[in-house]
Every structure is written in C-alpha cells, then in structure tokens.
MDAnalysis code that builds the backbone (N, CA, C; Angstrom):
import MDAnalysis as mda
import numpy as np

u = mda.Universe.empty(273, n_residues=91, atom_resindex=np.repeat(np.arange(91), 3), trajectory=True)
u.add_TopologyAttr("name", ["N", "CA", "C"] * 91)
u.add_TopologyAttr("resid", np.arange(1, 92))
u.add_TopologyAttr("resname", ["UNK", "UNK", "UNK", "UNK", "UNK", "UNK", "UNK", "UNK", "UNK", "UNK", "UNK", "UNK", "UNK", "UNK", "UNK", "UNK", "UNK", "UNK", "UNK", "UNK", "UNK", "UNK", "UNK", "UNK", "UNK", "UNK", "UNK", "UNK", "UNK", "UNK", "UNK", "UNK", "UNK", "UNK", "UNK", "UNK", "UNK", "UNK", "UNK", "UNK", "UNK", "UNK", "UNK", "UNK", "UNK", "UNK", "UNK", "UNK", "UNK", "UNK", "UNK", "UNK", "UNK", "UNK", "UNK", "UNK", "UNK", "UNK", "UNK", "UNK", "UNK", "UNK", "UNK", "UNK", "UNK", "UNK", "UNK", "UNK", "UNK", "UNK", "UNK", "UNK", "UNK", "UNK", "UNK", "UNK", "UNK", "UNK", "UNK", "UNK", "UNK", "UNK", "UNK", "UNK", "UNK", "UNK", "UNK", "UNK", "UNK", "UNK", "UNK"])
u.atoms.positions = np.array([
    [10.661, 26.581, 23.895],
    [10.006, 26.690, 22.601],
    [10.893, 26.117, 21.495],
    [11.840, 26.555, 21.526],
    [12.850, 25.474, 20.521],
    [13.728, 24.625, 20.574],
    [13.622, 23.777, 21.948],
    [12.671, 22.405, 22.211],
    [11.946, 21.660, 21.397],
    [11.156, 22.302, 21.633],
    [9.577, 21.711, 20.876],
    [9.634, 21.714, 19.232],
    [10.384, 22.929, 18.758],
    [10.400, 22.794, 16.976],
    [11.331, 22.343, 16.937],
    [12.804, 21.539, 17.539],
    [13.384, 21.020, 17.208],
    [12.929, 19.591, 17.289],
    [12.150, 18.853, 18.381],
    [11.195, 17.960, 18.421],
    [10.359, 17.216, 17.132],
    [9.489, 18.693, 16.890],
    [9.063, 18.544, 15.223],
    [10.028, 18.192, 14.339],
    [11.167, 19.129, 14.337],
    [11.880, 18.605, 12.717],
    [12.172, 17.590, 12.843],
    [12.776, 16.528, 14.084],
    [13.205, 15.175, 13.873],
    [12.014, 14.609, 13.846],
    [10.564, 14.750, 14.291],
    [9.687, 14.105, 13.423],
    [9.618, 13.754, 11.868],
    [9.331, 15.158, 11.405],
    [9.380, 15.238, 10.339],
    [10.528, 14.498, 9.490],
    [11.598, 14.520, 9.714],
    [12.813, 13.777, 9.478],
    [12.310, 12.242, 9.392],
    [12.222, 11.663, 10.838],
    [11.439, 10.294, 10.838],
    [10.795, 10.463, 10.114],
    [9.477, 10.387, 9.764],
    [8.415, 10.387, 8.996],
    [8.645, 10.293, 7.637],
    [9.843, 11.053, 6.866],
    [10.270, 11.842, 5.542],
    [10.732, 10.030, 5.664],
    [11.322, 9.889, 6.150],
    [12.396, 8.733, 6.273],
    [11.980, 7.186, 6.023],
    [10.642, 7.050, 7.319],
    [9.592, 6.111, 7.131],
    [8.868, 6.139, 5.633],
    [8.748, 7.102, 5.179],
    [7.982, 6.791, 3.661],
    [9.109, 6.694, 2.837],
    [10.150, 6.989, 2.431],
    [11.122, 6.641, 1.578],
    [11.245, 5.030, 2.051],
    [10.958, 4.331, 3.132],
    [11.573, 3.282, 3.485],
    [10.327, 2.271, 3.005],
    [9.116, 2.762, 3.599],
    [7.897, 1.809, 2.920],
    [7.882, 1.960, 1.381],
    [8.465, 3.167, 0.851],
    [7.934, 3.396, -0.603],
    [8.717, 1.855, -1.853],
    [10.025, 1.451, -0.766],
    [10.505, 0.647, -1.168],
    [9.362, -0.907, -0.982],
    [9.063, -1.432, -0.190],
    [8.167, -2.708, 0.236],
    [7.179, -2.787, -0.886],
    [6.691, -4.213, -1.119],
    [5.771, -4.217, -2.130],
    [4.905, -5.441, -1.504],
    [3.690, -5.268, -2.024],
    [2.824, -6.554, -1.679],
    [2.068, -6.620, -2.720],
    [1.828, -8.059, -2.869],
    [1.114, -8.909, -4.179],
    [0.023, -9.515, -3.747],
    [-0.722, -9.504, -3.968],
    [-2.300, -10.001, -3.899],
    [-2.519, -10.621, -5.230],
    [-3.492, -12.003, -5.418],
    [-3.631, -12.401, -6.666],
    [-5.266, -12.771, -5.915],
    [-6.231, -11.753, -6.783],
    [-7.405, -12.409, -6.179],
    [-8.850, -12.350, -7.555],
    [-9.420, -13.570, -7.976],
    [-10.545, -13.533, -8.713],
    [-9.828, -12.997, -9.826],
    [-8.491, -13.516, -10.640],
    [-7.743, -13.547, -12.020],
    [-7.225, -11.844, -12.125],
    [-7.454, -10.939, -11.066],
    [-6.857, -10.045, -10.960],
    [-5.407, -9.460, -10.032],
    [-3.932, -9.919, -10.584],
    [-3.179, -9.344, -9.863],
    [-2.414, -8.064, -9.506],
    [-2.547, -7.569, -8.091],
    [-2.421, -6.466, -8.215],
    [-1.390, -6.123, -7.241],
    [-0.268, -4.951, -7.745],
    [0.910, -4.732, -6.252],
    [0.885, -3.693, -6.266],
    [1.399, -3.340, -4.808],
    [0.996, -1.687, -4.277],
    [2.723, -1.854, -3.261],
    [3.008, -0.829, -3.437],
    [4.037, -0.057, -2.512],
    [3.489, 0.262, -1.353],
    [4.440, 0.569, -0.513],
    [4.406, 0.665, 1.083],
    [3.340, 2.705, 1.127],
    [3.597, 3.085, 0.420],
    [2.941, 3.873, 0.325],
    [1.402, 4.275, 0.205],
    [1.460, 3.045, -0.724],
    [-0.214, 2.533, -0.776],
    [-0.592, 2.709, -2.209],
    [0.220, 3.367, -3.347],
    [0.332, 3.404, -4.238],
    [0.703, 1.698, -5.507],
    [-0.448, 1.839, -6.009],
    [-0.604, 0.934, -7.254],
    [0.348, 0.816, -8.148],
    [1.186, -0.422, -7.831],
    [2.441, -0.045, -8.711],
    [2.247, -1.284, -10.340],
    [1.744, -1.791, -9.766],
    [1.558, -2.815, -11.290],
    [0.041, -3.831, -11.168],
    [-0.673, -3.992, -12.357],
    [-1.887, -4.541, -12.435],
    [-1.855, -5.462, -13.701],
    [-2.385, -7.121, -13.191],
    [-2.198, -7.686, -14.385],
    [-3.721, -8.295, -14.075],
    [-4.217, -8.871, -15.598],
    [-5.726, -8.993, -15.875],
    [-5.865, -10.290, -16.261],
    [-6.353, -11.447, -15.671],
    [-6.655, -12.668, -16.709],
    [-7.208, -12.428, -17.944],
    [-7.488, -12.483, -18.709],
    [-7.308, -12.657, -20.318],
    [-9.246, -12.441, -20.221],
    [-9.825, -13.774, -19.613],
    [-10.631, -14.231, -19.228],
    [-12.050, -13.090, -18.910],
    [-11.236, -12.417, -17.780],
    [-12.477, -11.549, -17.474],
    [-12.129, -10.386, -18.625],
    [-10.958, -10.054, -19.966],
    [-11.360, -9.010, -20.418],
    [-12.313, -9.071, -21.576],
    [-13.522, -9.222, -21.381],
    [-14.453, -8.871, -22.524],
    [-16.054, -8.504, -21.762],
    [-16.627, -8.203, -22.347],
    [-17.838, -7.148, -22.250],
    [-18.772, -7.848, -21.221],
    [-18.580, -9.135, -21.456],
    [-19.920, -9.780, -20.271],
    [-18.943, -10.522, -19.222],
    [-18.098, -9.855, -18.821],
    [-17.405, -10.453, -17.629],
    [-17.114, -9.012, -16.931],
    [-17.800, -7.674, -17.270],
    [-17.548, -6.699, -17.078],
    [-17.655, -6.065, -15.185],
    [-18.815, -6.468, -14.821],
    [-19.160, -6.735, -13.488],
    [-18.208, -7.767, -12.467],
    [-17.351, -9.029, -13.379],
    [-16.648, -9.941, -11.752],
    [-14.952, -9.191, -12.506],
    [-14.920, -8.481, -13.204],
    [-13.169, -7.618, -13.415],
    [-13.792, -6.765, -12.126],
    [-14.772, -5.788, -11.843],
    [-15.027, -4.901, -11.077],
    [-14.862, -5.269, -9.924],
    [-15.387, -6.545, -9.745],
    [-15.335, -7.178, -8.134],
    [-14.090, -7.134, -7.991],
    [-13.362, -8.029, -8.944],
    [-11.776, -8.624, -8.508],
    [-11.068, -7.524, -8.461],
    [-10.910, -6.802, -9.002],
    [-10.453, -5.350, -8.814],
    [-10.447, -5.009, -7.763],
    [-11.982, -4.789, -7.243],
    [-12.337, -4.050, -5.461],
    [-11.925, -5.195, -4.463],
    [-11.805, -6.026, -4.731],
    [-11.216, -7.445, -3.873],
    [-9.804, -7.341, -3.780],
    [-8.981, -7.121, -4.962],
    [-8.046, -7.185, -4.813],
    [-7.095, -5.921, -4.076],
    [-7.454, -5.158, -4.345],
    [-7.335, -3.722, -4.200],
    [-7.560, -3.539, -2.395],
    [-8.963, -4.249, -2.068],
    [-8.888, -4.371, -0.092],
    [-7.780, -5.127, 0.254],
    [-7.566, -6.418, 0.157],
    [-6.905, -6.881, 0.299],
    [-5.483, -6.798, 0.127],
    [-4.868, -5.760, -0.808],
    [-3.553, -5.585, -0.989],
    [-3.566, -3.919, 0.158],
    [-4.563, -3.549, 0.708],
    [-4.397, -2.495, 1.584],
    [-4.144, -2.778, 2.897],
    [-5.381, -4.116, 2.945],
    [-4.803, -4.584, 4.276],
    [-3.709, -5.162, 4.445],
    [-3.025, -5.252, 3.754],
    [-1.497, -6.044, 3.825],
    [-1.067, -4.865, 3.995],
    [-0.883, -3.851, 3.215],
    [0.466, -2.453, 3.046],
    [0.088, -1.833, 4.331],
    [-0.942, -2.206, 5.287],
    [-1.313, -1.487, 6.472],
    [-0.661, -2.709, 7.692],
    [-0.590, -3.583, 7.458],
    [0.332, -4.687, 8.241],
    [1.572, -4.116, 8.158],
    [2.251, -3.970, 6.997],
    [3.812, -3.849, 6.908],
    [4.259, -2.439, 7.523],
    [3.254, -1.173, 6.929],
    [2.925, 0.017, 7.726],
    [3.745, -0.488, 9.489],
    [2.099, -0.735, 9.853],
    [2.121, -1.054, 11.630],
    [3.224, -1.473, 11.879],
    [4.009, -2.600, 11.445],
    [4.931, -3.217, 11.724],
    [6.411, -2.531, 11.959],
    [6.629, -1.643, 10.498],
    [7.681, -1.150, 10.287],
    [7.655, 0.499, 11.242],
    [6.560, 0.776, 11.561],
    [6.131, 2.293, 12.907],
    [6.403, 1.589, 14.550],
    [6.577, 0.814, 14.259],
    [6.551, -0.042, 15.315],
    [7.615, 0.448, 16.121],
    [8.354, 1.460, 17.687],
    [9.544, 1.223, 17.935],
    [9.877, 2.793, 17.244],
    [9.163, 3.388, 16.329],
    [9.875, 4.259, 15.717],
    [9.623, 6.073, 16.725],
    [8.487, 5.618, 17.435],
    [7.987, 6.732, 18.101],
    [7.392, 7.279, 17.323],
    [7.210, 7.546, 16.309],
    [5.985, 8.597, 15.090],
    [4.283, 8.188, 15.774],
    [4.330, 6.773, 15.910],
    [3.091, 6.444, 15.777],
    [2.635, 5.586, 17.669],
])
C-alpha cells in the first residue's frame, strides 16, 4: 500500500513538474489579422488585433479570426503537450 502512494506522489511530482515546464513554451498563430499566443498550459498569453477588423462592421470576421486563431494555436500547444509527455510515463 505504500508502494502505491509513494507511486502517486512521484506522479504528482512529474506532472507538478511537466506544467511548470510547458507553462514556459509559447506558440504564435497569426490567422485572418488576428495574432494570438498561448502558453504550454493553454493559457492566452498575448492578443494583437489588425487595426482593420476593429470597427463595428467588421464585427462578425474579428469573431471568426479570433475562433480560428484560438483552434489553431490549441492544436499546436497540444503538439508540444504530446511531444514533451512523450517518455515521461504520466501519459
């Protein structure tokens, strides 16, 4: 039995460890005049706006580029994820 919860805590350890380590990684997506970067965490760390889409009748393609950009910078932080679990035994 404590075995097994000692098992857990070096999970937990890994794991604690793996997110301090992704929290560092960043990925940039530039998509439809919206750029957007997210941490390994998955967290939104900076958002910049073409000029372009900010006014009232461009209100609908900021929304797209937003939701465009935003998939696309997930599926990346989920690449670097996989990559970096890779070997680690957590996953």
């Amino acid at each position: 039995m404590f075995d097994k919860l000692k098992e857990l805590r070096q999970m937990q350890e890994q794991a604690k460890q793996m997110q301090n380590t992704l929290s560092s990684e960043r990925v940039t997506v530039s998509e439809m005049g919206v750029v957007l970067t997210m941490d390994g965490n998955m967290q939104i760390t900076d958002v910049k706006v073409n000029e372009k889409l900010l006014n009232p009748e461009n209100k609908e393609k900021l929304q797209t580029a937003f939701k465009v950009a935003h998939r696309e910078a997930m599926k990346r932080v989920q690449k670097v994820m996989a990559s970096k679990m890779k070997g680690t035994g957590l996953f």
